[in-house]
KEKOL-528139 format. One record per residue (C-alpha): residue number from 1; residue in three letters; x, y, z. Coordinates in steps of 0.02 Angstrom, whole numbers, plus 50000, padded with zeros to 5 digits. Example, Ala and Ser with C-alpha at 12.3 -4.5 7.8 and 13.67 -1.06 7.14 Angstrom:
2
@pos=1; code=ALA; c1=50615; c2=49775; c3=50390 $
@pos=2; code=SER; c1=50684; c2=49947; c3=50357 $
This chain:
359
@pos=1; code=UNK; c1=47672; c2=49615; c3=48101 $
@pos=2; code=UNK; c1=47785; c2=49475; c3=48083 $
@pos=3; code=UNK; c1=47949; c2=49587; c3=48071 $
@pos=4; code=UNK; c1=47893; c2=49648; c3=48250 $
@pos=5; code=UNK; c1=47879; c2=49495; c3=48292 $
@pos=6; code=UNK; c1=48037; c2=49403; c3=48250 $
@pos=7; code=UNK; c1=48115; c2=49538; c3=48330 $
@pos=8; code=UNK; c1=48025; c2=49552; c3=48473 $
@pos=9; code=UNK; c1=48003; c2=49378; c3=48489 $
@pos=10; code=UNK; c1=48097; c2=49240; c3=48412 $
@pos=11; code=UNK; c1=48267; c2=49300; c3=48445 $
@pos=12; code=UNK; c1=48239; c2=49298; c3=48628 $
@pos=13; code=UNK; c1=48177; c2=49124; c3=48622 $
@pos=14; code=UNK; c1=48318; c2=49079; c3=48509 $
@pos=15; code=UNK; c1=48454; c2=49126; c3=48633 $
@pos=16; code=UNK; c1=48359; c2=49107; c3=48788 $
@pos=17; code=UNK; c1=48347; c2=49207; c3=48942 $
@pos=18; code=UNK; c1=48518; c2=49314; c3=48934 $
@pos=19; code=UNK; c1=48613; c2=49363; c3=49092 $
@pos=20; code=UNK; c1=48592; c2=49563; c3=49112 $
@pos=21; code=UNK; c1=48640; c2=49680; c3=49262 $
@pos=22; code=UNK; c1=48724; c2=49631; c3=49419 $
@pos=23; code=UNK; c1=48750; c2=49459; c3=49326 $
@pos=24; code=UNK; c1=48837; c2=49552; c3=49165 $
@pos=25; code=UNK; c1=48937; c2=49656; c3=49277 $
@pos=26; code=UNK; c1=49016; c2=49496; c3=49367 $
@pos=27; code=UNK; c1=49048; c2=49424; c3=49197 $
@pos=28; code=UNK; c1=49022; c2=49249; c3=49259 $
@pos=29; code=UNK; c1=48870; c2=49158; c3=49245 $
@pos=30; code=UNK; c1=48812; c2=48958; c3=49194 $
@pos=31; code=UNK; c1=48815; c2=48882; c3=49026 $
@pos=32; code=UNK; c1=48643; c2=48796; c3=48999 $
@pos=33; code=UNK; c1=48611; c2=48692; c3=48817 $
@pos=34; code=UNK; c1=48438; c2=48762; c3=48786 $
@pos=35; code=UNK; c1=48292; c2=48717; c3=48680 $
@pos=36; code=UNK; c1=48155; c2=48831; c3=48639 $
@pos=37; code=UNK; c1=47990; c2=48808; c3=48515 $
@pos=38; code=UNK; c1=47882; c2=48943; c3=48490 $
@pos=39; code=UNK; c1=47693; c2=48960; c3=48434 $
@pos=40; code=UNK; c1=47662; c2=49136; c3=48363 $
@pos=41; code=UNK; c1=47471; c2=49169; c3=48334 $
@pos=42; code=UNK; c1=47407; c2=49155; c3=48139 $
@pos=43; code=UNK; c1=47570; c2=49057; c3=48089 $
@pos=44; code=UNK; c1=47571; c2=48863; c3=48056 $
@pos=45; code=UNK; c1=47628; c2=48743; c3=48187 $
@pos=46; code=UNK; c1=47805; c2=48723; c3=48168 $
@pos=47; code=UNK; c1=47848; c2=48881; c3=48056 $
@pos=48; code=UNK; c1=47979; c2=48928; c3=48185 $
@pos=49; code=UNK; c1=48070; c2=48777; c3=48211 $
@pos=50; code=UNK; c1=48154; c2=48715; c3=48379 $
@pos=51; code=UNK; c1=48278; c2=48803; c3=48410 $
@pos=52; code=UNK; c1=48452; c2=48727; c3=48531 $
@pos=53; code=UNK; c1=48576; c2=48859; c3=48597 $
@pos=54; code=UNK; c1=48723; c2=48893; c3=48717 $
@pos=55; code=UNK; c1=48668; c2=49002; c3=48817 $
@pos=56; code=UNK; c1=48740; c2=49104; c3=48965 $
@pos=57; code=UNK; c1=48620; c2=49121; c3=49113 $
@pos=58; code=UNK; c1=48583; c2=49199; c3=49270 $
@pos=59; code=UNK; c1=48632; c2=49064; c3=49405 $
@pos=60; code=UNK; c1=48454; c2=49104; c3=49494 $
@pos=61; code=UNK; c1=48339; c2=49116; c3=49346 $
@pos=62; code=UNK; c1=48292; c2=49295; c3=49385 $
@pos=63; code=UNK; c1=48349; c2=49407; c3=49243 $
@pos=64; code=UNK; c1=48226; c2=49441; c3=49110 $
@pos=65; code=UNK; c1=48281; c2=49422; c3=48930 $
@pos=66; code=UNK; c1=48384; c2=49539; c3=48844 $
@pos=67; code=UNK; c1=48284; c2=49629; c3=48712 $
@pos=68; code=UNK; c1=48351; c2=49638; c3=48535 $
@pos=69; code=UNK; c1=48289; c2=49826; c3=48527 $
@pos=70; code=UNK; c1=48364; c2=49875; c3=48694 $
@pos=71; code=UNK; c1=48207; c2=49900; c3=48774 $
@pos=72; code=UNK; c1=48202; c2=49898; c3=48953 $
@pos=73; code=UNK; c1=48117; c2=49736; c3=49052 $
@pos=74; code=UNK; c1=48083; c2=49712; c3=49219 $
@pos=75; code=UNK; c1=48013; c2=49581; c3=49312 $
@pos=76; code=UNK; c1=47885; c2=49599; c3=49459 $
@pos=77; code=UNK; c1=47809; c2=49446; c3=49573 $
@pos=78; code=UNK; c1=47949; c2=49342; c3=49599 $
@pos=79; code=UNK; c1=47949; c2=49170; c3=49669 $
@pos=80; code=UNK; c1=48085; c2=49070; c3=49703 $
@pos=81; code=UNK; c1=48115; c2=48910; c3=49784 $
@pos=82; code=UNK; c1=48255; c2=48773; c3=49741 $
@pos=83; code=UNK; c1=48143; c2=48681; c3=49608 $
@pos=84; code=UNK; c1=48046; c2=48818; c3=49550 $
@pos=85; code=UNK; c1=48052; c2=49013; c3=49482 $
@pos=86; code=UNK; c1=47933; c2=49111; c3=49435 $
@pos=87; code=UNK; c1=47893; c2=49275; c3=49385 $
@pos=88; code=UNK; c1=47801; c2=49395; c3=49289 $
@pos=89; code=UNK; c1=47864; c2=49514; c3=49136 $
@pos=90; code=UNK; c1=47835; c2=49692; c3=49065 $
@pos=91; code=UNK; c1=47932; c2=49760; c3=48909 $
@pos=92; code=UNK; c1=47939; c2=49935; c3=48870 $
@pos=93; code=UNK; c1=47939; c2=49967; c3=48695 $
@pos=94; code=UNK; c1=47809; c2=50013; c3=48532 $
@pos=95; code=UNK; c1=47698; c2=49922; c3=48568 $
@pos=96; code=UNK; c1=47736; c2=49873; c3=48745 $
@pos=97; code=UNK; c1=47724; c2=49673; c3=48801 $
@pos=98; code=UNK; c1=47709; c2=49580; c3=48952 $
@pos=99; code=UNK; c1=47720; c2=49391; c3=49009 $
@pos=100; code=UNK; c1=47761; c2=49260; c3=49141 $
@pos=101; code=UNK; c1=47895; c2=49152; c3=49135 $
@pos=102; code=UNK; c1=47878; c2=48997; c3=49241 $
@pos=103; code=UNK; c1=48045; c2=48856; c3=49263 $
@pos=104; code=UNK; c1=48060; c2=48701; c3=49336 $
@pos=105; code=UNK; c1=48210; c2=48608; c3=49403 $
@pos=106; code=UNK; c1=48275; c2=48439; c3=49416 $
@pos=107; code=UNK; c1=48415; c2=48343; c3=49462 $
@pos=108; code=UNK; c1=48500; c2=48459; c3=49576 $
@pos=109; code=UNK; c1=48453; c2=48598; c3=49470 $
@pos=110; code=UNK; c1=48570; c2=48540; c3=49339 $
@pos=111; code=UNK; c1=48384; c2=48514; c3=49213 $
@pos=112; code=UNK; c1=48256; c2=48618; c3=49182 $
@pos=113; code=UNK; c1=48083; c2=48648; c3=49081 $
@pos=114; code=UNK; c1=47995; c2=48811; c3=49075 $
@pos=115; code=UNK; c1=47873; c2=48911; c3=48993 $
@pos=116; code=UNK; c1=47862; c2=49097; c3=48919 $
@pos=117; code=UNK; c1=47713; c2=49188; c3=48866 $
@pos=118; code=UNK; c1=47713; c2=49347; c3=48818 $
@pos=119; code=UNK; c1=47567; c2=49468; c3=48764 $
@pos=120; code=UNK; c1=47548; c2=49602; c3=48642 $
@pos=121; code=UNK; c1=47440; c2=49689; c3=48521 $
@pos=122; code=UNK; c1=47491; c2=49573; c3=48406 $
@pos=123; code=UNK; c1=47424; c2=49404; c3=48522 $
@pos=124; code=UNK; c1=47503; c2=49299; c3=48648 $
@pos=125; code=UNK; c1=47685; c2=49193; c3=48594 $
@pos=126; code=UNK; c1=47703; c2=49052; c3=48694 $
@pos=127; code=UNK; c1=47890; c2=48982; c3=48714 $
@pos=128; code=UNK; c1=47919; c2=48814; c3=48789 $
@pos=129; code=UNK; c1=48111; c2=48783; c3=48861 $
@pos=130; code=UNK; c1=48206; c2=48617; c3=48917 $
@pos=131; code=UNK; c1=48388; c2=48643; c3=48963 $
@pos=132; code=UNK; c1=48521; c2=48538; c3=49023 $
@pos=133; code=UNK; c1=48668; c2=48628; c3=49122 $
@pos=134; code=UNK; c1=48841; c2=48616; c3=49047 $
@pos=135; code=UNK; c1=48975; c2=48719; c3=49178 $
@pos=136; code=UNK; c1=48999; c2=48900; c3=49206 $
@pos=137; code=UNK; c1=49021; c2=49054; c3=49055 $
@pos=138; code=UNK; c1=49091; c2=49212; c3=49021 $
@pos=139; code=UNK; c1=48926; c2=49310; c3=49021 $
@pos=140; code=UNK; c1=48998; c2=49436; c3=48900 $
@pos=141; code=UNK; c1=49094; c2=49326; c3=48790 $
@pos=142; code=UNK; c1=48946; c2=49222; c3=48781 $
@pos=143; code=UNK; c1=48819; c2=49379; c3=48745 $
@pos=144; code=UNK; c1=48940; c2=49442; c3=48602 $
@pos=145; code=UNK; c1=48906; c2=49231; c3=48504 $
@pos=146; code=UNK; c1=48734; c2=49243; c3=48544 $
@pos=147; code=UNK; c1=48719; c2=49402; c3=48469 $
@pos=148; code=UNK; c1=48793; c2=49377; c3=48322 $
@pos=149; code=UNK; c1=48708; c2=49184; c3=48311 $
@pos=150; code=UNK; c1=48529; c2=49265; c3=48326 $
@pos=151; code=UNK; c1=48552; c2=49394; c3=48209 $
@pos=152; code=UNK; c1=48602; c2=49254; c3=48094 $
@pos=153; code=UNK; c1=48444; c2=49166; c3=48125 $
@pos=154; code=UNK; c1=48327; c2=49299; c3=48108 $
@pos=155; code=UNK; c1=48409; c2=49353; c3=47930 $
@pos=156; code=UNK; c1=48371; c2=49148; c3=47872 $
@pos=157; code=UNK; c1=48204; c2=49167; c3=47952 $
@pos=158; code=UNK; c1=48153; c2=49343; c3=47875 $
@pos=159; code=UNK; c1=48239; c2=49251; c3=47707 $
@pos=160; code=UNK; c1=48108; c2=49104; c3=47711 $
@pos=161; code=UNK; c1=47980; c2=49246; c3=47751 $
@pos=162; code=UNK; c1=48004; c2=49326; c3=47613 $
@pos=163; code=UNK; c1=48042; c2=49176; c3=47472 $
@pos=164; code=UNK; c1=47865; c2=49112; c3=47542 $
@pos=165; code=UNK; c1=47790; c2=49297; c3=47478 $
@pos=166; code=UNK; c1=47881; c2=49284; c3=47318 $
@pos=167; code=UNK; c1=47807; c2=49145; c3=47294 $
@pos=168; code=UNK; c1=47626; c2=49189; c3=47353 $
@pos=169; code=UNK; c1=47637; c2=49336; c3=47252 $
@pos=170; code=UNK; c1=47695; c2=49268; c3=47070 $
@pos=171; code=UNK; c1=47566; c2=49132; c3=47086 $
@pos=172; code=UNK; c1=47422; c2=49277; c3=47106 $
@pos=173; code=UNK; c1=47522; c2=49346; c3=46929 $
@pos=174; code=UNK; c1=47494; c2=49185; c3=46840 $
@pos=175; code=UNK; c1=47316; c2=49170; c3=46895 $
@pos=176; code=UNK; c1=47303; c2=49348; c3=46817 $
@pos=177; code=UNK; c1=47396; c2=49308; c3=46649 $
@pos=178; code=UNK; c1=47283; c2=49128; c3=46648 $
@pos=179; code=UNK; c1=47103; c2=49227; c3=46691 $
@pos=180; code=UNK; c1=47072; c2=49072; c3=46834 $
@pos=181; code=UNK; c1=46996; c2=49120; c3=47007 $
@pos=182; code=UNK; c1=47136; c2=49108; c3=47123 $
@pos=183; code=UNK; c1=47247; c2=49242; c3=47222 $
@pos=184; code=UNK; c1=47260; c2=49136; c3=47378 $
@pos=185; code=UNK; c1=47189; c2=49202; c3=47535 $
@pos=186; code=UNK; c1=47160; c2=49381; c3=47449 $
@pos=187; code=UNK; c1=47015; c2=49307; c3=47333 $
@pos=188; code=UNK; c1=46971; c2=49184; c3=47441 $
@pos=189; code=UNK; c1=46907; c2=49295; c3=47561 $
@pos=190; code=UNK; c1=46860; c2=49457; c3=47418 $
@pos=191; code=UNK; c1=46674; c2=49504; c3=47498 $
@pos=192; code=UNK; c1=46676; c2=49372; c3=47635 $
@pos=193; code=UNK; c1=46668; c2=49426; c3=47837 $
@pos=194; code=UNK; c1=46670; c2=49234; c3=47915 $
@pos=195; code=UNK; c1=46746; c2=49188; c3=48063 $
@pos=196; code=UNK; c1=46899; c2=49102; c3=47926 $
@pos=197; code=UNK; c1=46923; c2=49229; c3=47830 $
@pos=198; code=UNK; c1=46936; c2=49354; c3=47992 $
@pos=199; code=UNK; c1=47047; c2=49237; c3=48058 $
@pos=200; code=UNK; c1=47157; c2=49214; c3=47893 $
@pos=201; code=UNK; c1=47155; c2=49384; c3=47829 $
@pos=202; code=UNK; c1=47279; c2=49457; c3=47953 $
@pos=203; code=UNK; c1=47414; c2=49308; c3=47912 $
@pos=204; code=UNK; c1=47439; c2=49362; c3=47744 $
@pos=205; code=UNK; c1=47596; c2=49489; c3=47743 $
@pos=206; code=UNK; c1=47581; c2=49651; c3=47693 $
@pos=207; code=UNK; c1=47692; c2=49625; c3=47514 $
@pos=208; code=UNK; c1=47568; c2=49482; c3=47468 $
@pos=209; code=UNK; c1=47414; c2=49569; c3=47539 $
@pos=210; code=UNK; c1=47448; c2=49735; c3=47407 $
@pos=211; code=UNK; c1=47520; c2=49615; c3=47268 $
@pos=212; code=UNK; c1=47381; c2=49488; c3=47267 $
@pos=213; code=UNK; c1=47254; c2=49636; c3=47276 $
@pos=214; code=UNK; c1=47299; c2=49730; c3=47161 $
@pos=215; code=UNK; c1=47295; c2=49578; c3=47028 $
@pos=216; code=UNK; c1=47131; c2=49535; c3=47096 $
@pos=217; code=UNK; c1=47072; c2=49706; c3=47034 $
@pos=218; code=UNK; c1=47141; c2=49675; c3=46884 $
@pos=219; code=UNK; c1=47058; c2=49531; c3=46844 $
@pos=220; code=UNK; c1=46890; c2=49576; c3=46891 $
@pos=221; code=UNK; c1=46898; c2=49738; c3=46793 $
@pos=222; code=UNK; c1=46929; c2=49624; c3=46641 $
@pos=223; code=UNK; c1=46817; c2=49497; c3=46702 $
@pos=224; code=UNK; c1=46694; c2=49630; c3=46620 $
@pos=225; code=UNK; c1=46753; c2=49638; c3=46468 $
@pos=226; code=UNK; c1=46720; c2=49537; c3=46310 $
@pos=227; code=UNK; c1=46896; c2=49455; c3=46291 $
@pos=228; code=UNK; c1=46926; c2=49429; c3=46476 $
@pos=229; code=UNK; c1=46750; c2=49351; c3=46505 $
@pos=230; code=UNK; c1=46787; c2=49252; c3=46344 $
@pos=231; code=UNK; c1=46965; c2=49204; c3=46425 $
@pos=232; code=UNK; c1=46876; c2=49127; c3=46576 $
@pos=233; code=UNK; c1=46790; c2=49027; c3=46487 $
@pos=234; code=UNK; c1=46618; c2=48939; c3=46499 $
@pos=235; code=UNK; c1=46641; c2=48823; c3=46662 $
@pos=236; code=UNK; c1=46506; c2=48860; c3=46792 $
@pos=237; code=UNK; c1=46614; c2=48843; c3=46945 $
@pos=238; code=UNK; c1=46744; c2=48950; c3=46874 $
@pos=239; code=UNK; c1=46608; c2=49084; c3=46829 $
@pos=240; code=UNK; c1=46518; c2=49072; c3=46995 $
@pos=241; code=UNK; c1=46679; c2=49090; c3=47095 $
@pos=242; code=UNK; c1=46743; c2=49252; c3=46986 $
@pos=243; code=UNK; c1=46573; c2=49316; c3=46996 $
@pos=244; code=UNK; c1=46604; c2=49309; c3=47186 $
@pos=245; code=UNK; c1=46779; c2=49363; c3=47201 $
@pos=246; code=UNK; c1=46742; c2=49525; c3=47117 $
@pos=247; code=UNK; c1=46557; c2=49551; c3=47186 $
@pos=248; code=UNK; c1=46472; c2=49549; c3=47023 $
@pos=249; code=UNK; c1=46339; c2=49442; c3=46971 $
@pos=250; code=UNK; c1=46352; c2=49342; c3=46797 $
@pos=251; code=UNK; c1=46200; c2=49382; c3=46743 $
@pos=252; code=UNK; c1=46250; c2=49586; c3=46768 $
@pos=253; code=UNK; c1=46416; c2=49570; c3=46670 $
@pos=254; code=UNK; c1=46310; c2=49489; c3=46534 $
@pos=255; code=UNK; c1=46187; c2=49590; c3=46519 $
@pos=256; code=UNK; c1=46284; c2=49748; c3=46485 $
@pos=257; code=UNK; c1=46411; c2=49635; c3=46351 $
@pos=258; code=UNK; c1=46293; c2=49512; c3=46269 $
@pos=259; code=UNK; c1=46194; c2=49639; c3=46154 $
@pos=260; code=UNK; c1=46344; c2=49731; c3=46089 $
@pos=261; code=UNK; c1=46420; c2=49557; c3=46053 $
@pos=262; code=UNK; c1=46243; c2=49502; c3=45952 $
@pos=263; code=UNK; c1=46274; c2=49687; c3=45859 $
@pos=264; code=UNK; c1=46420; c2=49634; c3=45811 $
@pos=265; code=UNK; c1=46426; c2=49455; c3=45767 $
@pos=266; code=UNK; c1=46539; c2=49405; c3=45889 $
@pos=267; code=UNK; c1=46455; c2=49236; c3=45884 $
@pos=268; code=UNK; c1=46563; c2=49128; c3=45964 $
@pos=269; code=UNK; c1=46558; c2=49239; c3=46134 $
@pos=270; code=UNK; c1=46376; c2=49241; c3=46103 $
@pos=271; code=UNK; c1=46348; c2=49043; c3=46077 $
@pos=272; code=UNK; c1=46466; c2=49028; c3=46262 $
@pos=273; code=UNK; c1=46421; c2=49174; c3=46355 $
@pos=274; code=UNK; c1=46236; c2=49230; c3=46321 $
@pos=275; code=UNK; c1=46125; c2=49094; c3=46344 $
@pos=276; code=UNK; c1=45960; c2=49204; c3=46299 $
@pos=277; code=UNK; c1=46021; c2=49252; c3=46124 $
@pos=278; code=UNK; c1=46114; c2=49095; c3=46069 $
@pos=279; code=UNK; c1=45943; c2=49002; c3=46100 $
@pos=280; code=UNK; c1=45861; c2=49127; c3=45991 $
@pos=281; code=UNK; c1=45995; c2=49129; c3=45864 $
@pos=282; code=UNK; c1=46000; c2=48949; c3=45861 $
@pos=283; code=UNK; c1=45826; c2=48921; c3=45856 $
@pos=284; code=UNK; c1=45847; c2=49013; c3=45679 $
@pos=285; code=UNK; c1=46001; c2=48977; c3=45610 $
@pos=286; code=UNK; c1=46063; c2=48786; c3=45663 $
@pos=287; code=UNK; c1=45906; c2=48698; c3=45591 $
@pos=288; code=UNK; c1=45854; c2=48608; c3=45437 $
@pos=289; code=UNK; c1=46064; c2=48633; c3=45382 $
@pos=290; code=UNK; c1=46204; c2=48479; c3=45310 $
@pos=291; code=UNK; c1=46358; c2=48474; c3=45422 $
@pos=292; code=UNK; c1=46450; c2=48536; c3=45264 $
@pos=293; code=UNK; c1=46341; c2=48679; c3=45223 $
@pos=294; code=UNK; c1=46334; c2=48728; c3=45420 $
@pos=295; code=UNK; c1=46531; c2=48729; c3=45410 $
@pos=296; code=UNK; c1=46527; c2=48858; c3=45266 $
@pos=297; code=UNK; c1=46425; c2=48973; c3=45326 $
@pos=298; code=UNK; c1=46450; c2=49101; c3=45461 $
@pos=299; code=UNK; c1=46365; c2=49013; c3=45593 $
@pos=300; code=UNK; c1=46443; c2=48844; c3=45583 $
@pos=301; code=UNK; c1=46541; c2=48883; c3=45725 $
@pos=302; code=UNK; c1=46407; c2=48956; c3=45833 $
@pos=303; code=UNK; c1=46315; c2=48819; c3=45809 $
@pos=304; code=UNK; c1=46455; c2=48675; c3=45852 $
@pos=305; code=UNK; c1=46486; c2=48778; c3=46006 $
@pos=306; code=UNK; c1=46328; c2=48814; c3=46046 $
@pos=307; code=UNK; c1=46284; c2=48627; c3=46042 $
@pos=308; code=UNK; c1=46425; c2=48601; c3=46166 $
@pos=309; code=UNK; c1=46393; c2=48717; c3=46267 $
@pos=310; code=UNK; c1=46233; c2=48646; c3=46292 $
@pos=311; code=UNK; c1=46307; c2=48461; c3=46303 $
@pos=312; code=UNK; c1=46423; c2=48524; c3=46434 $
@pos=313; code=UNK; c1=46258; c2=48590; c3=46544 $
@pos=314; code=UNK; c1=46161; c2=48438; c3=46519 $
@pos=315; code=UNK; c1=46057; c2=48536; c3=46419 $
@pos=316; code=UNK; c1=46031; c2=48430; c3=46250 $
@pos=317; code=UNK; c1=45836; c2=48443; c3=46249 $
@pos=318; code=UNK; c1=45853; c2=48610; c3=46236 $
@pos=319; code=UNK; c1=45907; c2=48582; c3=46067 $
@pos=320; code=UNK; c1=45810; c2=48679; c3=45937 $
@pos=321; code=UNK; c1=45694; c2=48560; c3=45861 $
@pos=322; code=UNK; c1=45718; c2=48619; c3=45706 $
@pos=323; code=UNK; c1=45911; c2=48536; c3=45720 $
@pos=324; code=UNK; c1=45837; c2=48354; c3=45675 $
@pos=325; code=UNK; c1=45743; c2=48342; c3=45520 $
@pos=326; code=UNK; c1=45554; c2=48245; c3=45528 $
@pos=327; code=UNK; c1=45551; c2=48065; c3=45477 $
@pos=328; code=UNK; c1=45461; c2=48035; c3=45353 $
@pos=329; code=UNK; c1=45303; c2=47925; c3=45374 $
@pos=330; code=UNK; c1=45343; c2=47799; c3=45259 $
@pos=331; code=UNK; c1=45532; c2=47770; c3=45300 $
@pos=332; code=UNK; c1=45581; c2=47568; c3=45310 $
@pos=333; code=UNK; c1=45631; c2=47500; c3=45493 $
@pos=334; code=UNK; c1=45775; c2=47405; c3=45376 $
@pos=335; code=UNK; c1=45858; c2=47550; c3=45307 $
@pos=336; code=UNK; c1=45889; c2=47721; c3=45361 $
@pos=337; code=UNK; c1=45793; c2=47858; c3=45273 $
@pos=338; code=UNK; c1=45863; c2=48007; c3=45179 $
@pos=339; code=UNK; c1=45811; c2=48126; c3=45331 $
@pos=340; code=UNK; c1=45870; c2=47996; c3=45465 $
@pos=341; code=UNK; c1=46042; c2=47995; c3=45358 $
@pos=342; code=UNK; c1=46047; c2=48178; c3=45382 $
@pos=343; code=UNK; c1=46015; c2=48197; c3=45551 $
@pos=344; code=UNK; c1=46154; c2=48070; c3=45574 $
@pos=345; code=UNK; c1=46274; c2=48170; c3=45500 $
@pos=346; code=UNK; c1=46240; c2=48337; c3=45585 $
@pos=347; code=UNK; c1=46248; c2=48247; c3=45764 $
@pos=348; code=UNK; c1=46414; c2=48180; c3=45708 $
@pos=349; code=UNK; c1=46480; c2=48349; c3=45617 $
@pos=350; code=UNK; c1=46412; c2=48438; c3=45763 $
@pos=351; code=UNK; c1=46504; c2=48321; c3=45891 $
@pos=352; code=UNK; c1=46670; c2=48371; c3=45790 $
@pos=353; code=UNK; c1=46630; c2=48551; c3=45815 $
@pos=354; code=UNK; c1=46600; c2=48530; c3=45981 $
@pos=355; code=UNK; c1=46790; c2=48484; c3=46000 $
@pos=356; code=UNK; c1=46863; c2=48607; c3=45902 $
@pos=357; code=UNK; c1=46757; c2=48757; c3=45969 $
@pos=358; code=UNK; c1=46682; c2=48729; c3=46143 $
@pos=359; code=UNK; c1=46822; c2=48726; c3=46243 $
């Protein structure tokens, strides 16, 4: 869409309204300094910068512009007066456009402001104008600069077009290689129909749109996996959005990967990703246990994570209560008890787990 539109657009409001016909034949015309701004529907304000030009024009304002792809314009409704011309526009061409263009004149004609609009499939580009005349032109000497000065324009333009998808388009890759919920517009909008997302969708460019989705796929296919739900991580938001981007629910992806994981000791996945079974495991393996035997045995590691896990949820009565030892019912206010001593030491060996392994 946006090709067809700097073509069809933006280098006619670069160079202005171009003599053409009886005008071109005569080969004399008047030199106007113009300024032009466009607004192009579903691009940022200001993504086609003001534009000033020579340009060679009609001396009555009655010439549509010359189309960079040679279709044929002709204008219908005219209205002239000396302050004022007006007129309305149709563009032959795939797809075909029309528009208005409307100018105003000051100072003996010698200023002017005017506006362009012109319709298509692709939505409505408005171009505002302000000229100043400077003397009289060569209308074909003057085409031939023009030419060559908007074809230079729309080359930088289609450049910054297409550094801004290169750019889109490797960050989707590094939100792929990283496993983080990204891919711009494309997962923003992944199983949304809003009124934003309708309104979004058909800004991003077609190189971005097919790059960015097929990473997307790519990460939600290993989103349900072992290692790339494990790469994700344990963060809730970061979960809940990648459970939305891709359309599956956490509690689905876990339900098909956490029992295999039990089977097969994978006990760290299990103490991050499977709530259910890491309570039960823990519930029978992190109780009644030193911080150094609990660090020699094949569940140390669950059980530091699984702590954290729980820290990181807020979750820290949920704590098997088998973790802290009873006090016994003699133990001295003044001095801690053996138990109390214990306890101490697997809250602190556990907090050092938690660093090393819940993250």
């Amino acid at each position: 869409m946006f090709k067809k539109i700097v073509a069809k657009f933006v280098l006619p409001a670069l160079v202005g309204a171009s003599l053409s016909g009886a005008a071109l034949a005569q080969q004399t015309g008047e030199l106007w300094e113009m300024t032009s701004q466009m607004s192009i529907p579903g691009m940022p304000a200001g993504m086609v910068p003001a534009r000033t030009n020579q340009v060679c024009q009609s001396k009555e304002f009655d010439r549509p512009p010359e189309q960079p792809d040679k279709s044929r314009c002709t204008i219908s409704n005219l209205r002239q007066s000396p302050t004022r011309v007006t007129y309305d526009l149709r563009c032959d061409g795939k797809p075909p456009t029309t528009g208005s263009a409307d100018y105003t004149f000051e100072a003996n004609r010698t200023r002017m402001k005017g506006t362009m609009r012109m319709n298509s499939r692709d939505g409505e580009m408005v171009i505002q104008l302000a000229g100043r005349k400077l003397g009289t032109c060569d209308a074909v000497e003057q085409k031939r600069a023009q030419d060559k000065k908007a074809a230079d324009t729309v080359a930088q333009f289609e450049g910054q077009l297409k550094q801004a998808d290169d750019q889109q388009i490797n960050q989707c890759r590094q939100d792929l290689a990283k496993m983080q919920p990204g891919f711009g517009i494309v997962g923003l909008c992944a199983h949304r129909d809003d009124k934003d997302c309708r309104s979004m969708v058909p800004t991003v460019r077609p190189a971005v749109k097919a790059a960015c989705t097929d990473t997307l796929s790519q990460y939600c296919k290993r989103y349900e996996t072992r290692d790339g739900l494990s790469q994700i991580g344990s963060n809730k938001q970061r979960l809940e959005q990648t459970a939305r981007m891709c359309g599956q629910p956490l509690a689905t992806v876990r339900a098909r990967l956490c029992p295999a994981a039990v089977r097969d000791d994978a006990l760290q996945f299990v103490a991050l990703q499977c709530p259910a079974q890491a309570k039960e495991i823990a519930a029978r393996e992190c109780g009644g246990r030193s911080f150094t035997v609990m660090r020699g045995s094949k569940y140390g590691q669950f059980c530091g994570a699984y702590r954290g896990t729980l820290a990181d949820a807020g979750g820290d009565d949920d704590t098997p209560s088998s973790t802290a030892a009873p006090k016994p019912a003699a133990a001295k206010a003044a001095s801690p008890a053996p138990a109390d001593a214990t306890q101490k030491a697997i809250k602190e060996g556990l907090g050092k787990l938690k660093g090393l392994f819940s993250k």
